[in-house]
Steps between C-alpha positions, in 0.01 A plus 500: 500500500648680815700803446772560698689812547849505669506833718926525487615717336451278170196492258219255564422218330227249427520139601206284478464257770093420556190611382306817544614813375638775731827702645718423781840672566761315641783721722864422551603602782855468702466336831806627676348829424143455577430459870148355380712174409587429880112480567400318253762210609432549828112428428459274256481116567711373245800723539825342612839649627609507102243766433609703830704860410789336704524218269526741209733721624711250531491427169497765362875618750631137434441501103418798372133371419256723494119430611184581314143403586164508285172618651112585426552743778542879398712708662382680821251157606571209699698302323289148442716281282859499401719262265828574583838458276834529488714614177818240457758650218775321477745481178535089559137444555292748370243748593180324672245635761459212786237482764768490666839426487636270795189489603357133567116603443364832423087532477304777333313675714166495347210392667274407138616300166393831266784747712742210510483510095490895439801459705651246317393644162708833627784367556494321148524828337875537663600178296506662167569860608817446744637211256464238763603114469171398717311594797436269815258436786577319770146408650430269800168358355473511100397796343131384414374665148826659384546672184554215224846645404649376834639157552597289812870580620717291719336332782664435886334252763384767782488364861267689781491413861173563695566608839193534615514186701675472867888435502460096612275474203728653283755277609320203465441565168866501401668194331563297816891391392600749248387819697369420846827298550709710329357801731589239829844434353587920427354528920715209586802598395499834633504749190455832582253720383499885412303715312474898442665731236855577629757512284697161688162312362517646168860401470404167590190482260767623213766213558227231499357660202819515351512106526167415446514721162783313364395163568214538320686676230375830457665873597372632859285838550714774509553599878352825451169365422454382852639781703249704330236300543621494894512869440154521405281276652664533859322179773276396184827329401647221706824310421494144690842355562566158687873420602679254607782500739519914387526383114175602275353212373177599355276797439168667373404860426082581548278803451165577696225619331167549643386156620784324331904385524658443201794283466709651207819350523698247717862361435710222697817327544478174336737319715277591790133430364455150689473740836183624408591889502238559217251371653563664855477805343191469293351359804584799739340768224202292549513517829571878499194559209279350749595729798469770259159381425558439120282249301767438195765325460625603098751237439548620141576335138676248391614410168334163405869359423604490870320226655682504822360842556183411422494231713645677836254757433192247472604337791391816782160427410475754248261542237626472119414666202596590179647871393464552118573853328380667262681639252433737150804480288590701176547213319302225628690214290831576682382371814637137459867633396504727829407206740772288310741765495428574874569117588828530297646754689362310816724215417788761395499704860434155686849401362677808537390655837598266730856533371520910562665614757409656771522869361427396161149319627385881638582651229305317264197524739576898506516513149248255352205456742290870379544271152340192653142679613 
């Protein structure tokens, strides 16, 4: 049995999760506070722009969340792992701790099996003492030889693009009539292309959202959450816009991270989609990424029940694989009423949304979304 101790202000405790018989202490830590955080993103290969202390302080000045990380590392050392958290109370859907909230994928940052587990066996302990409805981790790759206790969560199709290779052979790797046309058609007809951070673009970004949200039947971001991530992550963030004739008619948001450019969210005018705007756009990030000498294209998840989405994204050559959580819950057995209670209300906002107006439509993405994590 491994011991280990919790150094936070809390008693230790004993959880038993592989052979041999000795101590390890396990440190909370808060990585807005602790400039060790910043380093250990910065270093490790696995880290993406959700584990970054811009990411989190977004969070946290969007939704109130506050984040938490586990370590083996004592206080005072290099900091070598981290598994970091976000608390979610909410008085609709309960108090959780998710790794992390909004967040499409969100690795621990452990570079052996036996810390990944003393890290996962911490966090456990919160379960029971904060009264949580369940823990999640949003891995990219499975967690290999996790605690028995944990189950599989939801799982996403997640699409990367290597960009390793020149721009023609990029190109020519693109679905030659959905997206190589579609990229000819968007040149052809002349739609104009901006991208930066101003507040014109963001304006534009928000109306397309605005549509894009209700057509697909679920309440928008709230605005705030975007200014502050413009606030805080400055030329890392880029909002794409493509126009026609002056009128916005389709647009993504990225973040840089290191070596890669992650697509986060993109919106569009339906009435305008057979122009190609979409497409321009994801094709001039790629275009930008390679100037900027990035090798990744992160083109994010996708819930398994929109085929379209799957499709556009399979067809810029990207590779495809699976995202599946992991989850501990309080009480394992109510796992199949959540997922059929979540596709109720699915069904219920798909049939209400669309008919909000305007004001009514941000409002309920002001009010509900820190819910929703």
């Amino acid at each position: 049995m491994t011991k280990v101790g919790i150094d936070a202000h809390s008693d230790a405790t004993d959880v038993s999760v592989g052979a041999g018989t000795y101590t390890r202490v396990v440190y909370r830590i808060q990585p807005l506070e602790d400039s060790r955080w910043i380093e250990l993103v910065e270093r490790h290969p696995r880290s993406s722009v959700f584990h970054t202390a811009g990411w989190l302080d977004a969070l946290r000045r969007t939704y109130g969340y506050q984040p938490i990380a586990y370590t083996t590392s004592p206080p005072g050392g290099r900091l070598e792992n981290g598994l970091v958290f976000c608390r979610v109370s909410s008085w609709i859907t309960g108090r959780r701790m998710v790794s992390l909230p909004f967040s499409d994928h969100c690795e621990p940052l452990v570079d052996n099996p036996e810390d990944q587990e003393l890290l996962l066996a911490a966090s456990e302990r919160e379960i029971h003492q904060e009264k949580l409805r369940y823990i999640e981790v949003r891995p990219v790759r499975p967690l290999a030889g996790t605690i028995r206790s944990w189950h599989a969560g939801d799982s996403y199709v997640f699409h990367e693009l290597n960009l390793r290779r020149d721009l023609n052979a990029l190109f020519s790797h693109f679905h030659k009539s959905s997206t190589q046309r579609k990229i000819q058609r968007a040149e052809r007809e002349g739609l104009n292309y901006e991208r930066g951070r101003s507040q014109a673009l963001l304006d534009a970004f928000w109306d397309l959202l605005l549509i894009t949200r209700r057509r697909h039947g679920v309440p928008p971001q709230p605005q705030r959450w975007f200014r502050n991530l413009i606030d805080i992550f400055g030329d890392a963030l880029q909002i794409r816009v493509a126009r026609k004739d002056k009128v916005p008619v389709a647009a993504i948001l990225t973040l840089r991270h290191k070596d890669t450019l992650t697509y986060k969210y993109g919106c569009s005018d339906a009435a305008f989609n057979n122009l190609g705007g979409t497409h321009l756009l994801f094709w001039r990030a790629i275009e930008e990424a390679k100037r900027e000498g990035l090798r990744v294209f992160d083109l994010g998840r996708t819930d398994p029940g929109n085929p379209g989405l799957i499709t556009f994204k399979d067809r810029w050559g990207s590779a495809r694989s699976t995202l599946t959580y992991s989850r501990l819950s309080a009480r394992p057995a109510s796992e199949a009423l959540r997922k059929r209670d979540s596709a109720w209300a699915g069904r219920v906002a798909k049939g209400v949304v669309p008919r909000l107006p305007e004001f009514l439509l941000r409002v309920a993405g002001s009010l509900l979304y820190r819910h929703m994590a």
